[in-house]
C-alpha positions as CSV (number, residue, x, y, z in Angstrom):
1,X,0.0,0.0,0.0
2,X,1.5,3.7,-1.0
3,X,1.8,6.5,1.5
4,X,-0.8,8.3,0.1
5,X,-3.1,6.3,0.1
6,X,-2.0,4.9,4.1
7,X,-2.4,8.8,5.1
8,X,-5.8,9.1,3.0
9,X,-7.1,6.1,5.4
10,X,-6.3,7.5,8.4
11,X,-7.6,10.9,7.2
12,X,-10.9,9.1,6.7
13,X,-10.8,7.3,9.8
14,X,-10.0,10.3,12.2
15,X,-12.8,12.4,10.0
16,X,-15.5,9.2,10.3
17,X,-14.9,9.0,14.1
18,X,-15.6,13.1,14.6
19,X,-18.2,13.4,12.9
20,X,-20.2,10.1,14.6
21,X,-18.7,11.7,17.9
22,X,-20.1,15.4,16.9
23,X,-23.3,14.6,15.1
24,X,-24.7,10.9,16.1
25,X,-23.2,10.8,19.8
26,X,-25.9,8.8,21.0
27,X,-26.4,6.5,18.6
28,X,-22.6,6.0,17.5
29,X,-22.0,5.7,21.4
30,X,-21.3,1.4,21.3
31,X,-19.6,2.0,18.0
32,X,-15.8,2.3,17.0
33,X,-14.8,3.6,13.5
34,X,-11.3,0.2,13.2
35,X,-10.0,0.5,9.8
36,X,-10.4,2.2,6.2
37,X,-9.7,0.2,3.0
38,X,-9.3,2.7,0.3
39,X,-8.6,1.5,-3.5
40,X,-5.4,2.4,-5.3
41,X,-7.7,4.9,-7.4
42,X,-9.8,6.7,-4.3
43,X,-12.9,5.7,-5.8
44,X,-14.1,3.6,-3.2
45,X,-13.8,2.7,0.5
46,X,-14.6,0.5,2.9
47,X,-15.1,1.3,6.3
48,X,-14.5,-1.2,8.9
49,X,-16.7,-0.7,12.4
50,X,-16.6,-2.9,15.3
51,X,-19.5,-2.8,18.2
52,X,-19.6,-3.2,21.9
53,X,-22.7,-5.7,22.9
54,X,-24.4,-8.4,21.3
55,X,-25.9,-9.5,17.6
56,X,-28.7,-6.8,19.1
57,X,-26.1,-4.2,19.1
58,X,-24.2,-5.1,15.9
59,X,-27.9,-5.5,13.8
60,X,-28.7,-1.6,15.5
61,X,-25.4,-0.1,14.2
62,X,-25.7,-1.9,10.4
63,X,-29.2,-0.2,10.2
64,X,-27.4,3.4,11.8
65,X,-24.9,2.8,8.9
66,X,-28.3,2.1,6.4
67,X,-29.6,5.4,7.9
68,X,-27.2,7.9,8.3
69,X,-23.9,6.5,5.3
70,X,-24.7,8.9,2.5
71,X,-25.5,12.1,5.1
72,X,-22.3,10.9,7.1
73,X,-20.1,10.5,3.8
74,X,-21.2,14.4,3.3
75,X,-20.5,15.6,6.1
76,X,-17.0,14.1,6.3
77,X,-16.5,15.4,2.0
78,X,-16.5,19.0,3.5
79,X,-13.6,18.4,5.8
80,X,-11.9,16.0,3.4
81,X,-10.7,17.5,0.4
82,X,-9.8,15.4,-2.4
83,X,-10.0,15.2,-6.3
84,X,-12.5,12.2,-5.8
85,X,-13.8,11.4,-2.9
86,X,-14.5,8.1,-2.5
87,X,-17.9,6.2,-2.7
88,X,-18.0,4.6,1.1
89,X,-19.7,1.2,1.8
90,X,-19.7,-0.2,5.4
91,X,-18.9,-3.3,7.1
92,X,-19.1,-5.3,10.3
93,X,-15.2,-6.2,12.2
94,X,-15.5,-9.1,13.7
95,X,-11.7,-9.2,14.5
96,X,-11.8,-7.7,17.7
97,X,-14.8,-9.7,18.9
98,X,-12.5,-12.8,18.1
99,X,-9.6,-10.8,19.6
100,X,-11.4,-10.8,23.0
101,X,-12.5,-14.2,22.6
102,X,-8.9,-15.6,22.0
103,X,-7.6,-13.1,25.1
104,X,-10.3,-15.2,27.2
105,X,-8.9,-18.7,26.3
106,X,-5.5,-17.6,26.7
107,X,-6.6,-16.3,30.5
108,X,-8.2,-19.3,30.9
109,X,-5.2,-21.9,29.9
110,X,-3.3,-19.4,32.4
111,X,-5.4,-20.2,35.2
112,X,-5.2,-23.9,34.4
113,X,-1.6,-24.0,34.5
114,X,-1.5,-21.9,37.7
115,X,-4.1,-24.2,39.5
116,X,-2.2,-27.0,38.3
């Protein structure tokens, strides 16, 4: 991946969060803006989000994204300033719900060889 288009993802990122933190604070609350995949020609990205609480919690945030992606995508094309701007589609991280998951089996494999 180029250094343009690394600092354009982070751009996005850091613009995504602010936005859902200035404009949808209580509804973007349990939600956490992980990664940006841009394409090599800033066309499109993808927008990585991971959610604390349950299939409840992850289902409320995908219809959040339904709601609010194309006002959201506007908002952040005012501060973001680029010859394109890229067409942004949204999508579930599961990595660090498995993250957690694997944390808790390695705590628990620690406590077994303590006890034993």
């Amino acid at each position: 991946m180029s250094k343009r288009i690394s600092r354009v993802n982070e751009l996005l990122q850091r613009e995504i969060s602010e936005q859902m933190r200035r404009y949808y604070r209580s509804d973007a609350a349990p939600i956490t803006i992980s990664d940006v995949s841009t394409s090599i020609d800033l066309r499109n990205a993808k927008v990585f989000y991971s959610v604390l609480g349950d299939d409840e919690a992850i289902a409320e945030a995908k219809v959040f994204f339904r709601r609010i992606g194309k006002e959201l995508s506007q908002r952040v094309s005012k501060q973001v300033v680029l010859k394109f701007f890229p067409k942004i589609q949204y999508l579930y991280d599961p990595s660090l719900e498995r993250g957690a998951g694997i944390l808790d089996i390695l705590d628990d494999l620690d406590k077994e060889t303590d006890d034993g």
